[in-house]
TIBA-186691 format. One record per residue: residue in one letter; x, y, z of N, C-alpha, C in turn. Coordinates in steps of 0.1 Angstrom, whole numbers, plus 2048, in hexadecimal, padded with zeros to 3 digits. Each point is the difference from the previous one (the first is absolute). Layout:
// TIBA-186691
aXYZXYZXYZ/...
// end
This chain:
// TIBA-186691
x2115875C980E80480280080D808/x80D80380C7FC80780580C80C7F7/x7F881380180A80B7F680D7FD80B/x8027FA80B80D80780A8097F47FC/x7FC7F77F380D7FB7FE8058027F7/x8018097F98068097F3805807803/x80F80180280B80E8078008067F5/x8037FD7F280180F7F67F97F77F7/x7F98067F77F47FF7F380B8017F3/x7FB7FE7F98038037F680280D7F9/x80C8027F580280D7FB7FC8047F9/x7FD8117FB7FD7FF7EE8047FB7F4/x80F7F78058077F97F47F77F5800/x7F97F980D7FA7F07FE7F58057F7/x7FB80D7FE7F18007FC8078027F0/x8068057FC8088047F38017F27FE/x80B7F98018017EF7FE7F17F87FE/x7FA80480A7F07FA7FD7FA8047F4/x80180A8007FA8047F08087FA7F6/x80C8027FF8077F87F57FF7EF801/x8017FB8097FB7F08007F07FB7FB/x7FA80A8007EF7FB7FF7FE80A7F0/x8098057F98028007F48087F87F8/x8087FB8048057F17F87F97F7806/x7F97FB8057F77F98077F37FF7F4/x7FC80C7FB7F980C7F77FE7F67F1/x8118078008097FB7EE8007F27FE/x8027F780E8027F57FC7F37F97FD/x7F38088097F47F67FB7FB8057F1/x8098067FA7FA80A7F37F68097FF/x80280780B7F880A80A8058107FB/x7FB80E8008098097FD7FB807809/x7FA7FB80C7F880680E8027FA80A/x7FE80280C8017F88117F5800803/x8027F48047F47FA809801800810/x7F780180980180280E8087F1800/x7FE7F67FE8047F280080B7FF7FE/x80B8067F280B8027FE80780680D/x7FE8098078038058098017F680B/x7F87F98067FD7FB80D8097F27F9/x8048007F58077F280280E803801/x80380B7FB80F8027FF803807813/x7F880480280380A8108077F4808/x7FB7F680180F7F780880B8017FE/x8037FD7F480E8047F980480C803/x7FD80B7FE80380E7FF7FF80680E/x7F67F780D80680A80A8017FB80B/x8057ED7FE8027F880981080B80B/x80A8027F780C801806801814802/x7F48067FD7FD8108027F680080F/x7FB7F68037F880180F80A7F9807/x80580A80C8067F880A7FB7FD80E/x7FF7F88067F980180980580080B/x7F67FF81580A8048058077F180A/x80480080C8047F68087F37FE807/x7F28037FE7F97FA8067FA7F47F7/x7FD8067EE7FA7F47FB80F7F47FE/x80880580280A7F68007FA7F680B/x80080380C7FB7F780D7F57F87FF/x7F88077F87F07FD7FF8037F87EA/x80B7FC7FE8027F87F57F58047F3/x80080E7FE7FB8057F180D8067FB/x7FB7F97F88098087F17F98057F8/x80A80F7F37FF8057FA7F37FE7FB/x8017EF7F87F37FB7F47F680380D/x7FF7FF80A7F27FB8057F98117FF/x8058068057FD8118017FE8087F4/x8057F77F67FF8057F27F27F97F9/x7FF7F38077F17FB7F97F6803809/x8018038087F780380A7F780D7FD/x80F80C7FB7F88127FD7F87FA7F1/x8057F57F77F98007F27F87F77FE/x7FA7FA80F7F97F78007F380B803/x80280A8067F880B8057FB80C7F4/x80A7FD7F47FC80B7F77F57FB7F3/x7F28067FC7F87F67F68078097F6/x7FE7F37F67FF8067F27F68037FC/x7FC80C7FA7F48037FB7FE8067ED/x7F57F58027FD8047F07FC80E7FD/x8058017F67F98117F98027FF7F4/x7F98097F68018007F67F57FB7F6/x8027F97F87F27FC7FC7FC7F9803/x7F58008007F87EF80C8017F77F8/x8007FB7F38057F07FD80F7FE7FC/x8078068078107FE8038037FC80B/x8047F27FC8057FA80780D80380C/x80880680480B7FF80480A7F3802/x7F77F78098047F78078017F67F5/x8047FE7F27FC7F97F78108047F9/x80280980380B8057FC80E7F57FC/x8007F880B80F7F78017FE7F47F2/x7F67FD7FE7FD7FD7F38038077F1/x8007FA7FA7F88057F27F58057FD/x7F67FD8097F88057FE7F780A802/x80480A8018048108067F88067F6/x7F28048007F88077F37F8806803/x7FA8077FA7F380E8027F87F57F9/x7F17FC80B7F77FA7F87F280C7FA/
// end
């Protein structure tokens, strides 16, 4: 994707809303923490209609989602923490310190 089809970015309110979506995101998997994953699933939602873009990707037929999977297709999640924690195990139940 090219940066010259993004006329305004997002605000400090999209990043505030992101945080509060990827905490009920959090609550709902009976989580009392965020996960990079929580995050990267709710950011479509939260900053499809905060990226606007300009009359070029209009011409050239991208939208919002594609510019938005595109920057989070580019960011890793990285483990830390203790090395037999899982992260990625998380969306389960079965989420445990071995």
């Amino acid at each position: 994707m090219k940066p010259q089809y993004i006329q305004f970015g997002a605000s400090p309110r999209a990043s505030i809303n992101l945080n509060l979506a990827s905490k009920a995101v959090a609550y709902m998997d009976g989580r009392d923490y965020v996960l990079p994953e929580d995050i990267k699933e709710v950011a479509l939602d939260v900053m499809n209609h905060r990226i606007l873009l300009n009359y070029e990707a209009e011409a050239d037929a991208v939208k919002t989602s594609d510019i938005i999977k595109a920057l989070l297709s580019k960011v890793p999640i990285i483990q830390i923490g203790y090395p037999n924690f899982n992260y990625f195990t998380s969306r389960s139940t079965q989420c445990y310190l071995e």
